[in-house]
N, C-alpha and C positions, 0 to 999 in steps of 0.2 A: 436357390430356387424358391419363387414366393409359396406361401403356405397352400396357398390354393390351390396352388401345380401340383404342390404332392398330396395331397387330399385327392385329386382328381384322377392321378396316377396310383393310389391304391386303392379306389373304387376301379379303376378300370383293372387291376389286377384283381382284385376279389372279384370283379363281373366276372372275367374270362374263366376264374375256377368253377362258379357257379353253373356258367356256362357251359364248360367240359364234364361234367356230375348228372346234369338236371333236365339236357337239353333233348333227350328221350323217355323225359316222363309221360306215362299216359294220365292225361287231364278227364277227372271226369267232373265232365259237366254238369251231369243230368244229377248229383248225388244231393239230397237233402234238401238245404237252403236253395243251394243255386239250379236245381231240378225246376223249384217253385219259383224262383225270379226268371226264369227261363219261359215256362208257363203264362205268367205275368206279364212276359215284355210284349207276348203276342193280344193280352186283351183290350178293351175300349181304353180309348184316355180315360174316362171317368174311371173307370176301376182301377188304371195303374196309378191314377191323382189318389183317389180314395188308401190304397194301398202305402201310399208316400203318406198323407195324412199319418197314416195310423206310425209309422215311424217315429213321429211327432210326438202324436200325443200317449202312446203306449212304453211301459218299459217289456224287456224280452228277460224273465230270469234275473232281476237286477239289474239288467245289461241298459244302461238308456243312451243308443249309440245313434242316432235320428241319420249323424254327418258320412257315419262309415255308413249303416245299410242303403240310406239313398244313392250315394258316390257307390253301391256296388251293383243296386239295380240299374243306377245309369248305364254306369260301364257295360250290361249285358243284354241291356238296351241296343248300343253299341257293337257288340264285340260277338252276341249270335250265338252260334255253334262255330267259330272261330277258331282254332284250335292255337294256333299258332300266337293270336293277340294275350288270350290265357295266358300262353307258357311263358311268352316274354314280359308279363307282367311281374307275375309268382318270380321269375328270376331276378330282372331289376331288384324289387323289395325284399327279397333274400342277398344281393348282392348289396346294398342298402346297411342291413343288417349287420352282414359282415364288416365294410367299411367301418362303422362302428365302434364293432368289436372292437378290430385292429387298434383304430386311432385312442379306445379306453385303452383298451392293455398296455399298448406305446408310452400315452401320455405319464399313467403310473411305475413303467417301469425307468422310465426317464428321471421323475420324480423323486426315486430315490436312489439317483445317481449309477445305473446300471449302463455300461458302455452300450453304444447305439446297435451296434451287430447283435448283442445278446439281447438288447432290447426288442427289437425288430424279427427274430428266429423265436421271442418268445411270445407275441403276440403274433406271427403267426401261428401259432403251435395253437393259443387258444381261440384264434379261430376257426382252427381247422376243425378242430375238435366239439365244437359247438352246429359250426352249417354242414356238413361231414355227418351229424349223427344219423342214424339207421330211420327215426321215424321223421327228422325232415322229409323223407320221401313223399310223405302224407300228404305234409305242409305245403310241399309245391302242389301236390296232383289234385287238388280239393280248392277250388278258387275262393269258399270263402275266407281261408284261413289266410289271406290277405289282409285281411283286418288282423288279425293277430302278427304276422310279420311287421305290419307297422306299429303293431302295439311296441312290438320288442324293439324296434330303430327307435323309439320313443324315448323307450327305459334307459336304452343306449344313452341316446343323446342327452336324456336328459344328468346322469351320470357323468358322463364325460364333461357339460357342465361346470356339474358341483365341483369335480376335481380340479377343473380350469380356478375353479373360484374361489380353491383353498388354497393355491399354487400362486392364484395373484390375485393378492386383498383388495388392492387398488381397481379392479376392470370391473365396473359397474353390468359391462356387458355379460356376461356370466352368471349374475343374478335372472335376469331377465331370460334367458335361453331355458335356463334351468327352470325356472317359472312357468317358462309356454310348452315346452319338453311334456313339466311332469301333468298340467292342465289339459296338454292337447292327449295324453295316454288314457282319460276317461271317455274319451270322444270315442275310443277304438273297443275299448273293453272295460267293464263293468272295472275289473281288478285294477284299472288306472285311481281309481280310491286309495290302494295301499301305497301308489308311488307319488299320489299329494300326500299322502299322512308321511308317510315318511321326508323329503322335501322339507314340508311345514315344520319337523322338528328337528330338522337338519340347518335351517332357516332360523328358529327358534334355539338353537343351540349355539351359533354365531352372533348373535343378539345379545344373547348374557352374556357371552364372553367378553363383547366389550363393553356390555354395562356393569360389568365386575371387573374393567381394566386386567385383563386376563389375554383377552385377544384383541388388542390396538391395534395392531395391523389392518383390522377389518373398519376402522372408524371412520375413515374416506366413504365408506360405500353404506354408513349406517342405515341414512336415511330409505336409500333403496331396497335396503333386505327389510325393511319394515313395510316403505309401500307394499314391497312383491307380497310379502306373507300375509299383510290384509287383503289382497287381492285373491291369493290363494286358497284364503278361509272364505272368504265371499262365494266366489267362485265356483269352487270345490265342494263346498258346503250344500248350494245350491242346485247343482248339478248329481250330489248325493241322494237330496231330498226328492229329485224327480223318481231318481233310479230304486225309493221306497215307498213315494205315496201316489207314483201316478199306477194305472190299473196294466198288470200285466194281459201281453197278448204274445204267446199264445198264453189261456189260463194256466194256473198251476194246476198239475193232479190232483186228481180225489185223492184224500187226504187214507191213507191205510198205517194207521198204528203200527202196526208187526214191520212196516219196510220203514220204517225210521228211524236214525242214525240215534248212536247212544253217545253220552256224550265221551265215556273212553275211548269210544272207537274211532272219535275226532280225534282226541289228543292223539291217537296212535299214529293220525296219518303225520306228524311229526318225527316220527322213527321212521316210518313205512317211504315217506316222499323223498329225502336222500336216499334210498333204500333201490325205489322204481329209477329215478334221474341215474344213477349210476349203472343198472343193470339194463337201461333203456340204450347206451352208446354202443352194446353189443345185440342191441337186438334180442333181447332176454327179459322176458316178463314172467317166465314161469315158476319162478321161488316163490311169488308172491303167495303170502295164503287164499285158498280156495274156498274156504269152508267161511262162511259168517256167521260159525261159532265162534271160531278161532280170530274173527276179525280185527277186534277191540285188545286182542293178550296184551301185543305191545306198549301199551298206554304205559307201561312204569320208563321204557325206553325214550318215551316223549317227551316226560318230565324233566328225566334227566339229559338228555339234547337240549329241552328248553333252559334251565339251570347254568348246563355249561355255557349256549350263547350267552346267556345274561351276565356270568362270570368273565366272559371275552372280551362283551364289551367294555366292562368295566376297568379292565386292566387297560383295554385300547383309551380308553378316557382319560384315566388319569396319567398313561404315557403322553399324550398328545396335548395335555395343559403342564405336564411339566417342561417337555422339552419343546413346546411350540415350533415346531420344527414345522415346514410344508410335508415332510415325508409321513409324520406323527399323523399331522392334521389328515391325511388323504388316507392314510389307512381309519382310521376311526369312520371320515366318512363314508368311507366303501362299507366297510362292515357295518354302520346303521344303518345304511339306505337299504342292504340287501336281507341285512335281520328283518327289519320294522317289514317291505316288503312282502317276506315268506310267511311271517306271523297273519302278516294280514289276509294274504291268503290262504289260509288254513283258517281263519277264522270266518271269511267270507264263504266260504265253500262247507264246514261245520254248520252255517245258519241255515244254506239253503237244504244240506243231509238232514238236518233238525228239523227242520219247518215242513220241509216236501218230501213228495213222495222219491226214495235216494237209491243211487247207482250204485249201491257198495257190491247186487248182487252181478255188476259184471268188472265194476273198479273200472269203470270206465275213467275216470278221473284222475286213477294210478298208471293206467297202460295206452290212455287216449292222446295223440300226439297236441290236439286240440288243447291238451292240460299239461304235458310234459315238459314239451317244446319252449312254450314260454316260462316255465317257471327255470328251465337250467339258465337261460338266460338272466335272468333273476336274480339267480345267485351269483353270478357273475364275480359281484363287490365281495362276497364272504370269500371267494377262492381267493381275488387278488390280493385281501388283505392279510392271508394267512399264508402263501405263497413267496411274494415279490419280496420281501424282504432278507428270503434266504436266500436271493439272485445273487446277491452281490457279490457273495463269497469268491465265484469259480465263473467267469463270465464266457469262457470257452467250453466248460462243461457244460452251462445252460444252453449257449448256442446247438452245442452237438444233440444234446437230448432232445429240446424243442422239432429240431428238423427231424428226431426219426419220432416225433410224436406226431409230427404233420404226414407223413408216412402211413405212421399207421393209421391214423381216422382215415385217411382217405382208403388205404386198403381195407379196414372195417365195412368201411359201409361199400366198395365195390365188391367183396363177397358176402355182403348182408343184400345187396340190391339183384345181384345173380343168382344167388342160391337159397337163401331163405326167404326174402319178400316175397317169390310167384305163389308158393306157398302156403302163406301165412295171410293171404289180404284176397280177399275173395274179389275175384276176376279181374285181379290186377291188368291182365293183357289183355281185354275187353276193351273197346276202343268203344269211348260211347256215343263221336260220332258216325263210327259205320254201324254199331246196330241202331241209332235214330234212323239211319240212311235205309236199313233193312225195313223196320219199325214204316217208316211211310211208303215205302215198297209194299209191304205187307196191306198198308191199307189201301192203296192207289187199286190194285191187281182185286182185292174181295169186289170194292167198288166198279169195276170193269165187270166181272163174273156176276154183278145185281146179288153183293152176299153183303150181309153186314159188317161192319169191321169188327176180327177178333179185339176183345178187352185183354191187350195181353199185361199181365203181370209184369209192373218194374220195377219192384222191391229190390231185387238183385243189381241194380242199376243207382237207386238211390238209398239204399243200406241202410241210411237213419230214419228214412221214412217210407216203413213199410206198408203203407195206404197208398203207392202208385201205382195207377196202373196208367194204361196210353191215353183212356177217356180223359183222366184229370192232363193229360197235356193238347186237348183237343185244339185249343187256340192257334197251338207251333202247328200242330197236323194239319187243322183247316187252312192254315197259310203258304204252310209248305205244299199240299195239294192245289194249290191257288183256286179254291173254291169262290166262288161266287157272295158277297155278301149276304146275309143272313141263312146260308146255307150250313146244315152242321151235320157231321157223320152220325149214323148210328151201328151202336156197337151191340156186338153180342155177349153174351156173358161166357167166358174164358173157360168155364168145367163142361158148360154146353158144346162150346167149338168144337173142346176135343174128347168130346161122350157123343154125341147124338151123330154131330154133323162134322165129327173129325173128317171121314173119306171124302166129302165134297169138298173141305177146304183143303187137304190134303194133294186133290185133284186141278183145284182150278189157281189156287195162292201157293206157289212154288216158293215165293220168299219167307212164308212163314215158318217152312222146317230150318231155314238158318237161322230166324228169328231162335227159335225152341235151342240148337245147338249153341248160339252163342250166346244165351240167356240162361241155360239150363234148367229148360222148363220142362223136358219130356217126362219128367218123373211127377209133375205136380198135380195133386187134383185125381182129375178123371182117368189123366193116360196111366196112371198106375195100376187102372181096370182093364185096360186095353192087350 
């Protein structure tokens, strides 16, 4: 069967699992980013051009990602309150992910000679347990973290690459993937920095090797790992300097002394972030410490985490120039791409604790699927190169363990997704296209009764950004009411509604008290005098 066939055939198998997992997630639309690209898609050309503009010419936090946020206002341009075009996006790009995975784990455990059943039971196993984990739920129900799913097919692929390319010295091609791989993962997210820096010395390590007749195997393809890696420093380099000297939008916080990270409390998150990614596959964030006294303690456990990686690789180094082996070579480079990687990440993430105003006091960055998610993938290269090696041994033992590991991730997260997520995620079963659907009911019915539109409160809706309320989505409202050009609602102030003139609206907007129940607003404000 050509390679293509079965590339296509375990994308279509990872789709279907995807598919059987994810295909009852509730998407919400209206949360944060995509709240305000939602907002946005309903205003003049000039302001959504002007908005696209700013993509351009602004970095977000670092982040200077112009390809993904334009390609995601398009799409919702596009896609509406949709519910359906969402979910089958989020799953495609998570089943994406997967395929990935698989074809990494395969390729390496192939690599070093592991029979193809054990190979295949064990690279399921690690992808079960990767798209399976408890806070992927997140990931699909939040459309921006699209961008981060392709961040991670990125890292994948560009991985699977480099192992192509230590596996066979001769295919120029491999270079070149691995190049646009680890280039196109800055497009998506800021941390695509650490997966060129790493690349570039992974590039840069191939190099010497055969310019110290060390690694001749690689002498066919010199000239192209040299083009790729001036292209990659050009490039990358480039593409860095936007994401520090062009002007952030939005601004950064006012700047408060007292919430600024110290720098042990960086080092710490070095102990702490294997720490969260392990306790994160059972849906368990609560060992973490609480207190931001206590934050920084671990910092002697950082060091020494750091130390041993550095001790790892070095043993993985001079294994891999003595026995030049493909098996050697692809363990060392799994283990630098995904050290250099994590480093860089903690180091990127220590600048911005350092410099700005920092989330240590809710660790959003320890327990936020938005920061998890991608980094387990991450480490991907550290597990396989510390892992596969001890496959060979018992290749029916691995098979049998792999299948009940694939087992259990999926049972994890079907009793993380039943029993503790409704729980744990504020209004997870909130469907946020029927309360929009309520939401313009609400206003249709005031406007009928000559009442002004309640300003109802949508914090509980978009969770990151607690500055919504229904005014700021006037644009969707005006449209969806099919109002008349230059016509525009007015609204009443939301402690007024329900103080002064609760009983008329009570009276004449009948969809408002579902608005209140499925929003959980009876308690807010005024009605706690009531």
């Amino acid at each position: 069967m050509p390679a293509y066939a079965k590339i296509g055939l375990i994308f279509l198998g990872c789709l279907l699992a995807v598919i059987a997992t994810y295909r009852h997630t509730n998407m919400k639309l209206l949360l944060a980013e995509n709240g305000a690209f939602q907002r946005f898609a309903h205003e003049s050309p000039e302001q959504q051009l002007h908005l696209i503009r700013t993509f351009w010419t602004t970095q977000n936090h670092s982040h200077y990602i112009p390809i993904a946020f334009t390609s995601e206002f398009e799409f919702t341009r596009l896609a509406g309150m949709r519910v359906w075009l969402w979910r089958s996006r989020q799953i495609a790009a998570l089943g994406l992910a997967a395929t990935l995975m698989f074809l990494l784990a395969r390729s390496v455990a192939r690599i070093w000679q592991i029979r193809d059943m054990a190979a295949n039971s064990f690279a399921a196993a690690m992808t079960a347990v990767l798209i399976f984990q408890p806070l992927m739920n997140e990931v699909i129900a939040w459309p921006i973290l699209f961008i981060h799913l392709i961040w991670i097919s990125l890292v994948l692929f560009t991985l699977w690459s480099l192992v192509h390319l230590v596996s066979r010295p001769t295919e120029s091609l491999w270079v070149w993937l691995a190049a646009i791989g680890a280039y196109g993962s800055m497009h998506f997210l800021g941390l695509g920095a650490t997966v060129v820096a790493a690349t570039i010395l992974i590039f840069s390590f191939l190099l010497l090797g055969v310019q110290s007749g060390k690694l001749n195997e690689f002498r066919p393809i010199k000239s192209q790992l040299m083009v790729a890696l001036i292209l990659l420093v050009i490039f990358g380099g480039a593409h860095a300097l936007c994401m520090v000297l062009l002007p952030s939008n939005p601004p950064p916080p006012a700047s408060n002394p007292g919430l600024h990270a110290t720098f042990a409390e960086v080092v710490a998150l070095v102990a702490l972030y294997p720490l969260a990614i392990a306790t994160s596959f059972g849906g368990v964030s609560s060992i973490l410490p609480i207190n931001r006294e206590v934050f920084g303690d671990p910092w002697p456990f950082g060091i020494v985490i750091a130390a041993a990686a550095i001790w790892i690789g070095l043993r993985f180094y001079r294994s891999a120039l003595s026995r030049r082996t493909p098996a050697a070579l692809t363990r060392l480079i799994l283990y630098v791409f995904s050290t250099i990687g994590f480093f860089g990440w903690i180091i990127m993430i220590g600048i911005r604790e350092i410099y700005e105003m920092d989330r240590l006091g809710d660790f959003g960055f320890l327990v936020g699927p938005r920061y998890i998610v991608p980094i387990s993938f991450l480490l991907v290269g550290i597990v396989l190169a510390l892992i596969v090696p001890f496959l060979r041994r018992g290749w029916s033992v691995t098979a049998a363990f792999s299948i009940m590991i694939v087992g259990a991730a999926f049972w994890t997260h079907y009793n993380y997704d039943k029993n503790v997520y409704p729980r744990t995620r504020l209004l997870r079963s909130v469907s946020h296209v029927e309360a929009w659907h309520e939401l313009v009911a609400t206003a249709r019915e005031s406007r009928s009764a000559h009442l002004k539109v309640p300003n109802v409160p949508m914090a509980t809706l978009g969770e990151g950004f607690k500055f919504l309320d229904l005014k700021f989505f006037e644009p969707m409202l005006r449209d969806d009411l099919e109002l008349p050009a230059g016509e525009h609602c007015e609204f009443i102030d939301w402690v007024s509604c329900r103080e002064q003139e609760r009983a008329t609206y009570d009276a004449a907007v009948p969809s408002l008290r579902k608005v209140i129940e499925m929003l959980g607003l009876e308690e807010t404000a005024g009605s706690r005098k009531n």
